[in-house]
N, C-alpha and C positions, 0 to 999 in steps of 0.2 A: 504368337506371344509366348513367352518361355513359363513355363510352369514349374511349380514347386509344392512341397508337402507342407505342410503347418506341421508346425511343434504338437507330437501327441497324438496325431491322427495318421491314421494308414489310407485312407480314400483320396484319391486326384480331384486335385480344384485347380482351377486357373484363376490366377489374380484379376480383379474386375467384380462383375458379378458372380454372385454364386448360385449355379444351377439347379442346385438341390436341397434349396432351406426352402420350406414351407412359406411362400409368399400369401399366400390365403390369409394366413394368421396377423397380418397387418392391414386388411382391408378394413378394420372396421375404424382402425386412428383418424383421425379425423387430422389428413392434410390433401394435397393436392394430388392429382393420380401422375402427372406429370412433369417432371421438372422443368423451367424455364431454360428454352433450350438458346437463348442471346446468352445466357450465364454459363451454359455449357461450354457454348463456343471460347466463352472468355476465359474458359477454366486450361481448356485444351492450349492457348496461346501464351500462359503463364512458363516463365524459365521452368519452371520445378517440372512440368509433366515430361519433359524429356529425359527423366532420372526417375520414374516412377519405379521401373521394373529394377532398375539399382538398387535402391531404397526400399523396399520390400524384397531383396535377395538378404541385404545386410540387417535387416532387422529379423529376420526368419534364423540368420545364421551366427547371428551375435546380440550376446546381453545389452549389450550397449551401443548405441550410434551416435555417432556427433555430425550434425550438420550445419556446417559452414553456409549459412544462404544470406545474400545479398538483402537490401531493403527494395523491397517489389519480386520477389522470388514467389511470393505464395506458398510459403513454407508451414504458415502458422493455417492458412486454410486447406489445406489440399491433401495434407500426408494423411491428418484424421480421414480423411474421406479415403487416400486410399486404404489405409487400415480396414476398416470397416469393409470396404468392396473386397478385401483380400479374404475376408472370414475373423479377423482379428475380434470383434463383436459377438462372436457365435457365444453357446451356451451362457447365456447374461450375464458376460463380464461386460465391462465398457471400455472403451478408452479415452484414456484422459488427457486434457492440453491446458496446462497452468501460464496465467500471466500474470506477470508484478504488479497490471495495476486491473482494480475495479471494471471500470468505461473498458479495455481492452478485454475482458473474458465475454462481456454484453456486446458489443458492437459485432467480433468474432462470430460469435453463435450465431446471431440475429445472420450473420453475411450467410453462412455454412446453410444455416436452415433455408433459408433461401434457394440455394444451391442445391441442395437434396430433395429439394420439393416437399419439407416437410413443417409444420407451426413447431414454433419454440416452442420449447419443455417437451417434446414427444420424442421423434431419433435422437434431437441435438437440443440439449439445455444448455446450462451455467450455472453455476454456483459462487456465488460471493459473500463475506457473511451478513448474516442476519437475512439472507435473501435465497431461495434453493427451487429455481426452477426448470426441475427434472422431474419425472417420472419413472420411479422405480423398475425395472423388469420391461421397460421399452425405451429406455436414453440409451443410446450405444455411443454418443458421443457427447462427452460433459468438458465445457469448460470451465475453468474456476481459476481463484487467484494463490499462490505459491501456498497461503495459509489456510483457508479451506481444507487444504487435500493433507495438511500436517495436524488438523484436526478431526481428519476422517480416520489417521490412524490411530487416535486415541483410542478407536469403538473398534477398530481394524489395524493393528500391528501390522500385518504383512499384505494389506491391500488388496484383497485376495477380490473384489470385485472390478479388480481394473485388469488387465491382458497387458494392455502397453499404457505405459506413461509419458509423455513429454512436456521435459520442460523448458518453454520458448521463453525467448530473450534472456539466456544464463549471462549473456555478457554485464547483464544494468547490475548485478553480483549483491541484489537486492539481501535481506537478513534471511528471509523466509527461503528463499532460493537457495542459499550455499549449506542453512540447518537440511532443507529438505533434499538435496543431492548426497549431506553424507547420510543421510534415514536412507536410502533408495539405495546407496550401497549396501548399507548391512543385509537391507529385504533381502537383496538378489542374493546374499548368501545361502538364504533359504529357500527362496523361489528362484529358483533356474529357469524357470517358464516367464519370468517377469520380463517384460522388454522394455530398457530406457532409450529414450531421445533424448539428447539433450540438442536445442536448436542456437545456435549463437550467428552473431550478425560480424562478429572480429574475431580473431586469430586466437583468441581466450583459449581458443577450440582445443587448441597444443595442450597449455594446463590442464584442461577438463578432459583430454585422453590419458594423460599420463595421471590422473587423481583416480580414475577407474581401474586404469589397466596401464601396469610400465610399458607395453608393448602393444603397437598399435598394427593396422594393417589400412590400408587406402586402396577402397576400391573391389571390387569381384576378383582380378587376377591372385589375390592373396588372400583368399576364400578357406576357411577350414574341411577338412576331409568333409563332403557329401554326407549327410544325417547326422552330424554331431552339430554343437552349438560351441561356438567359442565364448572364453571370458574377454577376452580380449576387444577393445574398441576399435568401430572402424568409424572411418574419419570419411565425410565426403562433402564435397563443396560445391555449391548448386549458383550460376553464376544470376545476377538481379538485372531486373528489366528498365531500371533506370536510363534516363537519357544526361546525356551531360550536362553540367551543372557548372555555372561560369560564378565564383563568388570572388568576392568585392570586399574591401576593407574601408573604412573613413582613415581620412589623412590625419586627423587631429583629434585623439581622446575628447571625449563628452563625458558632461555633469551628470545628464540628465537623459537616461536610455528608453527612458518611456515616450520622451518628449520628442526627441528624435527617431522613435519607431514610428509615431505617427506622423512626420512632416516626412520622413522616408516611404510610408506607404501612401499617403495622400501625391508625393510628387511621382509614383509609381502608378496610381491611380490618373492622374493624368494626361500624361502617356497614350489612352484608350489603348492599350495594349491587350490582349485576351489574357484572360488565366487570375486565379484567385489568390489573394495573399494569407501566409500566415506569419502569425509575430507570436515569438518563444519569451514568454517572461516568466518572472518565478513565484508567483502567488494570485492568489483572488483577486485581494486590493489592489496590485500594477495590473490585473486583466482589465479588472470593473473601470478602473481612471483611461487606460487606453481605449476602453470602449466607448466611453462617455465622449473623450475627446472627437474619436473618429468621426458619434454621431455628431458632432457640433460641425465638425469639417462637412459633413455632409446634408446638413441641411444647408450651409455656405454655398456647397455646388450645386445643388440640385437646379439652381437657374438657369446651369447650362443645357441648352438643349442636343440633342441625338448623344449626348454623351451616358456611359454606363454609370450607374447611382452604387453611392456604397451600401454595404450592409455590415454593420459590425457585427460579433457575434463570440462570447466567452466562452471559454472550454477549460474547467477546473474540475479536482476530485469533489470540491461542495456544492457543484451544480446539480439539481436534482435532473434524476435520468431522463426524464424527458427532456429536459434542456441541452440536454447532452448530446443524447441522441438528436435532437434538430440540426445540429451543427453537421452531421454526414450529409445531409439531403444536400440536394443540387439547389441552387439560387434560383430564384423567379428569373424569367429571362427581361433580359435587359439591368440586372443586377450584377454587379461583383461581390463578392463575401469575403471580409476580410476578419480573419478569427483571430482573437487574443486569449495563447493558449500557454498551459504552463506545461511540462515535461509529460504528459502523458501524452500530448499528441508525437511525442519524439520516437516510441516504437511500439508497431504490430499495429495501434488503429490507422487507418488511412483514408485521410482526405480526397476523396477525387476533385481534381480542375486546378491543385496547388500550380501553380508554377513560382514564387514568388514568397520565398522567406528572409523574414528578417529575425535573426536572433542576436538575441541580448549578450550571448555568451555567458550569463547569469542564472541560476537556478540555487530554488532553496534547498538546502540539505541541513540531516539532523544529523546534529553531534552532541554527543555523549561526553562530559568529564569526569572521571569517575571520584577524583577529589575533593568536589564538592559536589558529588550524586545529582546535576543538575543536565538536564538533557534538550537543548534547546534547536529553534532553529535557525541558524542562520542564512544569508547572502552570500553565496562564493561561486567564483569563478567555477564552469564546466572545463570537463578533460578535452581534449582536442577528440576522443571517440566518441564522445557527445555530440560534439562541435559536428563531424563528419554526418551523423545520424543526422542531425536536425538539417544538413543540406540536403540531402538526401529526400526530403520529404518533396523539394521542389523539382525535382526529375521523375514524378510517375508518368505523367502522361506525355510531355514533350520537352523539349532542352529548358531548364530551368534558369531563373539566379537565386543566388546567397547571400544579402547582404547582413555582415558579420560587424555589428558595432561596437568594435575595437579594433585598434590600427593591425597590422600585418605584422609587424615587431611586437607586441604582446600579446597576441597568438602564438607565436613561434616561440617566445620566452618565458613565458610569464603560464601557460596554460599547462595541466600535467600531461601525461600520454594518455592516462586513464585513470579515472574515476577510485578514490578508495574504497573497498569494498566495506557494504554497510555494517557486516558484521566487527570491522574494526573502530566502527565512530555510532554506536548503538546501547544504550541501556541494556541490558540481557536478561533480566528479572523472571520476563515473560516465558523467554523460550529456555532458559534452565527450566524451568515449572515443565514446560511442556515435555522434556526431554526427560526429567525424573518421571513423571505422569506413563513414558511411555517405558523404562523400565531402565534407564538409561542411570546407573546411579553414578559411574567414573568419568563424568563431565571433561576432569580434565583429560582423558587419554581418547574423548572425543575424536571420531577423525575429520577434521574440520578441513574444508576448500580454503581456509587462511584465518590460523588459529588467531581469535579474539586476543585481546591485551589481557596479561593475567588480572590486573587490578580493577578490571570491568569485571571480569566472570568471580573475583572474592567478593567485588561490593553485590554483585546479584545472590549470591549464595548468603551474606548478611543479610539483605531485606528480606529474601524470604524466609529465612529465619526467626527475624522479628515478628515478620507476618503472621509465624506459628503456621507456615506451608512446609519446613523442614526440620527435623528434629535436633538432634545433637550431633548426631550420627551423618548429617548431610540425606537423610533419606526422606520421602513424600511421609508424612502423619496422617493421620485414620483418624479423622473422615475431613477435616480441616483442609489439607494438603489434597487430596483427592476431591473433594468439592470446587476448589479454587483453581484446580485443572479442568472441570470440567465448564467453567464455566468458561464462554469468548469473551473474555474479558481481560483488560492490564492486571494482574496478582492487585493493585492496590485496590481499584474500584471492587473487584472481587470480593477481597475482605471486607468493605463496610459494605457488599450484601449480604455475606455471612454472617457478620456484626450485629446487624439491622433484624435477619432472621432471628436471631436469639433475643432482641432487643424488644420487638412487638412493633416495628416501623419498615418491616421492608417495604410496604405498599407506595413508602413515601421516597425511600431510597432507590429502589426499583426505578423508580419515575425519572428519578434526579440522573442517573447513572445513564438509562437509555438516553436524556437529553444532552449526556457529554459524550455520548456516543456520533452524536452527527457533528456534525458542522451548522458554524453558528443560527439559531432559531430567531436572531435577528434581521429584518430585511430594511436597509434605507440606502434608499440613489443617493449618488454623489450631491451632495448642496443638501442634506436632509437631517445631516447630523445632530442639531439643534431640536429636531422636531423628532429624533428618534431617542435623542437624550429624554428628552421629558416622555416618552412613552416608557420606557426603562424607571424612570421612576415611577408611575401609574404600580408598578408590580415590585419596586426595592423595597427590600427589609433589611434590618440594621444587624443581622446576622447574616447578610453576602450573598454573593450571585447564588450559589447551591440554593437555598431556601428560597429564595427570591424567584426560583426557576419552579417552585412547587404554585406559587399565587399563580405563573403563569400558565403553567398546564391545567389548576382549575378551573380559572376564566375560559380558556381555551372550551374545555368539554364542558364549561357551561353554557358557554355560547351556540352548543352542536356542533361544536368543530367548524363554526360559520369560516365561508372566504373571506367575506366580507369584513367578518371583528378582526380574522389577522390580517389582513388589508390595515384595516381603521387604526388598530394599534403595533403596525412594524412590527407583524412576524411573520415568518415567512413558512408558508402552510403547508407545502410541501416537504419542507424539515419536518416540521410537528407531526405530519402524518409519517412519516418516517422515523420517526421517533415511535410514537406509537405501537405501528407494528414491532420496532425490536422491543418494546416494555411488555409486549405479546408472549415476542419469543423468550424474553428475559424469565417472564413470571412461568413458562413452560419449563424450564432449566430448571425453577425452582421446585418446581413441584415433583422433574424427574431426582434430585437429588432429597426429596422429602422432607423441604425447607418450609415452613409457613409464609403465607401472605396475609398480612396483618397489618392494621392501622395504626396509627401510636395518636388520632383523633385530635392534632394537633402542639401534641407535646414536641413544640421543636429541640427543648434541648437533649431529648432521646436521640434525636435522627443527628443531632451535631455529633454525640456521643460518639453515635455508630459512622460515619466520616472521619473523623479520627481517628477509629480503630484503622483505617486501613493511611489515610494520608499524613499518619501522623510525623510520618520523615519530612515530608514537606511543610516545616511548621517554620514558622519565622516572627521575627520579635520583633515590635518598633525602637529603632537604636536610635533614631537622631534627624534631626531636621537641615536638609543640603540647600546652601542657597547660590545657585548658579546664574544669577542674573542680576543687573543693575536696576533693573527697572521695577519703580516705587510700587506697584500693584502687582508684583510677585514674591507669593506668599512662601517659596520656598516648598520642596520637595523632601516627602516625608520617607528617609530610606530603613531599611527593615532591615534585621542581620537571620542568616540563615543558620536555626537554632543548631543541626549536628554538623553546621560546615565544620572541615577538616584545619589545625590551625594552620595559619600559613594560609589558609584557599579561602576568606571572606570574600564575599561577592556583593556588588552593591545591587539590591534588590527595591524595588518599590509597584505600587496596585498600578495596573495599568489605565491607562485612560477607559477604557469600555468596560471596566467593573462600575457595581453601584456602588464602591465601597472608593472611590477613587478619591473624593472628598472631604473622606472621613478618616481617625487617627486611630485604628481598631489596635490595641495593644498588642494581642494576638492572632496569629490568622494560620489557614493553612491554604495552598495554594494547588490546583491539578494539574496544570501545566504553567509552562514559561518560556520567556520570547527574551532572546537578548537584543539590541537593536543597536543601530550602528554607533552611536554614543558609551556604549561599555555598558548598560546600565540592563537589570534583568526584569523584565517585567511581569508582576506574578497576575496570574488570568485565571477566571473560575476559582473566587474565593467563599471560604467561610470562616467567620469570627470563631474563635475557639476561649476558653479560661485553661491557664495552664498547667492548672490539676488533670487535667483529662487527658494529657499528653501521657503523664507516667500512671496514671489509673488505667489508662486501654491502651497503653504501645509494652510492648516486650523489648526495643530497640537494646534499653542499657543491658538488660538481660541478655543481650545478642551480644554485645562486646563483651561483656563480662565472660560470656563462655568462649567465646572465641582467646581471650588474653590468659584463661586457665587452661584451654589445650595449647597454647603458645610456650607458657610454662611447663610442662609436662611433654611437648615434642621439640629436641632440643635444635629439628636443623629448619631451615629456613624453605618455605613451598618456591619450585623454580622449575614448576611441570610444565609454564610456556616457555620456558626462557628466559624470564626477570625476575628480579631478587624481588620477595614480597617484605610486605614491614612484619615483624616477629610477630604481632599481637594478630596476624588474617593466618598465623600456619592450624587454625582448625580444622580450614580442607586437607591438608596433607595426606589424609587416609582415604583421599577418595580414589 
């Protein structure tokens, strides 16, 4: 096997094991003395191990690699492992492997440790937020998600505990992804010792060499002189272990894609054909209803005899981890498992036994209007490199199908080539903060993988402004602005913790804040709606979901955190205990930034106060009563106007059904997120009643125009540092 020097060091190692590190020093971690050597063997018959000794030539001999690998290449498992057997690990740096979702840095790890014979959290952790389990000074290989690691350089600018970095699936062109590819350039200007991976699954690759480096090179034959380190990217493609994949169109568009995934996987099921199904939909609700149906089809069959039983089974980001993780194990035997999943099962985790997808060709995405600062999410069609990935899932272990529910004609027509990259359809509030936070203050001369829309990156530079996160000057404020970066948090939630701290109510906002941190803390099956209504009110109060969410968390710990009371009253336990620990981690943030925790003993309208301070953009007015129906027993639809919509950009807005407030005509409200649905109509979620003194007593917003429209006055030419002409009264960035 061919050998080489490591960066920095004059002593001969051969890549694999290393002969001469102190193995004594690990006997006492508590994992196995042996690794599983079925897993070894599995490891060895993986495409990628045939390019091991490539791939550690090109990562030794350039800042930068790009790997082109197939879905089943073993890309996202394998290269950390060689890194580490290379020496890349030594003196306690780590290396790292970033993915866009949650479920994919936990399932990863969980395979890897496995693999190296060692328990999570000891060689090989994860990091996700609110969640860190590693071990300082013995994890040599952490994974985490794209934002994690652009939070570790808030404490750490140049990263200086990590050796290498990779980061897998560049193609999904996630927000976190493309902010932390151009951070990872500037590093390497200062770290030369730094080594990027970038791993992509499409031809992106092209882009992402020429974003590092104009000049590439492919391959060893075009290797830099012997001991030097090139800037320059080399490019290599590692071919996937897929087997062929035969996909299938419907003759005739369909209403109803939920409906026909499951008489698609039921007459698939059938069949007795081997191999497991999975069906790609785009939210929790279309999982949960697919799921529900499956099991009804399948108590239907179960009369049959020697035939295989189904087994439905959900896979979303609000499933808690344990439910998640069940969904990898293998079936009982004599079971099929058929998973209704949303876009994370589409790249890096992997299903064993798939042969058999159905997708929707649907997935939810968020878009961003900067017009009316309303960020929602909707239903749209996936890119055809979506489309590709999610076949793909049905070719790991032998020839697959794809059945693709839409015709073959709109596919071809109708679908894009790929995916817009999120940073172009994304609020940006959050990651301007982060990027001033890290010393970044010329946002616009940013070097961006696909520069943002100018009139997203001025309305984020307004709110946080208003926020009192950024001065006049466009630069982070002392200690307001540096508090609200340091906390994981959206800037607005942030602020009414800050708010609250000065107020004498974080104890109560704290709580509220960790609870819109999960995914929903209500739990009711399908047909239970009526009976989870009236549990919902057991806990409403006539100041909105936020308050209403403080009754429930005292019951909750009145009760001892019983299973049973959130059983009895539909809530769903493993949120709340998830909630909990981040109101853990929350109140730890608090205390390192030397904020109080304090109770305000029931004064709610301190804690509305301090809500305000931060949601006070999302404030909306009741305008008028919409009557859209013939029918004598509807009362008509109560719609709100959004108080700084832009003129020209009114949106019709109203409480959505799952608020407490849905039946009520609260004058004023503020709202924390919003859902448009497929009627036009915005539905505000996560509310609280407001009076609307409190809006210009605690927002600085007019104060934000105001100063923005007097350097408008004062700088006479117009901001067009992306490219598009801004309106005069936003040129107060001009001077950044």
């Amino acid at each position: 096997m061919a050998t080489f020097l490591r960066p920095g060091e004059r002593k001969p190692s051969a890549f694999g094991v290393s002969f001469d590190s102190d193995r004594d020093g690990e006997a006492a971690l508590p994992m196995p003395a042996v690794p599983n050597q079925g897993l070894q063997h599995q490891r060895q018959k993986l495409p990628v191990s045939k390019h091991r000794t490539e791939i550690l030539y090109l990562v030794e001999h350039h800042q930068t690699t790009i790997i082109v690998g197939e879905t089943g290449s073993g890309k996202t498992t394998q290269v950390p492992q060689y890194l580490v057997e290379a020496g890349w690990a030594q003196g306690g740096r780590m290396v790292a492997c970033t993915q866009p979702r949650r479920v994919a840095a936990m399932t990863v790890a969980t395979r890897v440790a496995e693999e190296m014979g060692t328990h999570l959290g000891q060689q090989v952790g994860y990091s996700i937020r609110f969640e860190d389990v590693c071990t300082p000074g013995v994890t040599h290989i952490k994974y985490c998600t794209d934002g994690v690691l652009l939070r570790d350089m808030l404490a750490d600018p140049l990263l200086s505990a990590y050796s290498v970095i990779m980061v897998d699936e560049a193609h999904e062109r996630s927000l976190a992804t493309d902010v932390l590819l151009g951070l990872l350039k500037k590093v390497q200007r200062r770290r030369p010792d730094l080594r990027v991976i970038i791993a992509s699954a499409t031809l992106e690759a092209e882009k992402l060499a020429s974003f590092f480096d104009a000049s590439t090179v492919r391959g060893r034959k075009a290797g830099p002189v012997p001991g030097t380190v090139s800037k320059a990217s080399a490019l290599l493609s590692v071919e996937g272990r897929t087997h062929p994949v035969q996909v299938h169109y419907l003759e005739q568009p369909t209403s109803d894609y939920v409906q026909t995934a499951v008489q698609a996987a039921v007459n698939l099921h059938e069949e007795d054909m081997p191999g497991d199904i999975l069906i790609f939909l785009t939210g929790q609700e279309e999982c949960d209803r697919c799921t529900n149906l499956l099991e009804e089809e399948a108590r239907r069959l179960r009369r049959r005899q020697g035939a295989l039983r189904l087994m439905p089974m959900p896979l979303y980001a609000g499933l808690p981890a344990a439910q998640q993780l069940q969904v990898f194990q293998p079936p009982p035997r004599g079971y099929r498992k058929v998973v209704a999943a949303t876009n994370i099962a589409e790249t890096s985790v992997t299903l064993e036994g798939v042969v058999y997808v159905i997708d929707s060709c649907f997935s939810k995405q968020k878009v961003y209007n900067p017009l009316t600062g309303l960020e929602s999410l909707l239903v749209a069609p996936i890119s055809r490199a979506n489309a590709q990935q999610r076949a793909g899932r049905a070719g790991r272990v032998r020839p697959g199908h794809c059945l693709r529910l839409c015709t073959e004609e709109t596919y071809e027509r109708e679908l894009r080539a790929a995916t817009v990259p999120e940073m172009q359809r994304s609020e940006l509030a959050g990651t301007v903060l982060q990027l001033k936070a890290l010393g970044i203050d010329n946002i616009m001369a940013f070097d961006w993988l696909a520069a943002p829309p100018s009139e997203t990156m001025v309305r984020a530079l307004e709110l946080l402004h208003a926020l009192g996160a950024l001065d006049g000057d466009a630069r982070l404020t002392k200690p307001v602005g540096q508090q609200m970066a340091e906390l994981p948090l959206d800037p607005r939630l942030g602020k009414c913790l800050l708010q609250a701290a000065a107020s004498g109510c974080s104890a109560e906002v704290v709580t509220i804040v960790a609870m819109l941190s999960v995914q929903s803390i209500w739990a009711g099956a399908h047909g239970e709606k009526k009976a989870l209504n009236a549990a919902k009110m057991r806990f409403a109060v006539g100041e909105g979901d936020l308050i209403s969410y403080l009754n429930v968390w005292k019951a909750w710990e009145d009760s001892g955190r019983s299973r049973k009371w959130s059983h009895t009253n539909f809530i769903n336990h493993r949120t709340m205990l998830r909630a909990a620990d981040i109101r853990n981690q929350l109140c730890s943030h608090l205390r390192r930034v030397s904020l109080p925790l304090a109770s305000c003993d029931g004064d709610v309208t301190t804690v509305q106060k301090a809500l305000a301070a931060g949601l006070f953009t999302n404030a909306a007015q009741l305008s008028d009563t919409i009557y859209e129906s013939l029918d004598p027993a509807y009362t008509g639809t109560n719609m709100y106007r959004l108080v700084r919509g832009a003129a020209g950009q009114q949106v019709k807005l109203r409480i959505h059904l799952g608020s407490v407030l849905w039946s009520c005509k609260p004058q004023w409200v503020l709202f924390y997120q919003v859902q448009q649905n497929s009627s036009g109509w915005y539905e505000m979620q996560d509310l609280v009643a407001v009076q609307p003194e409190w809006l210009t007593e605690c927002a600085a917003w007019e104060a934000a125009i105001a100063a923005a429209e007097a350097a408008a006055r004062c700088e006479a030419q117009p901001v067009t540092g992306l490219g598009l002409r801004l309106e005069p009264r936003l040129c107060a960035v001009q001077h950044l």
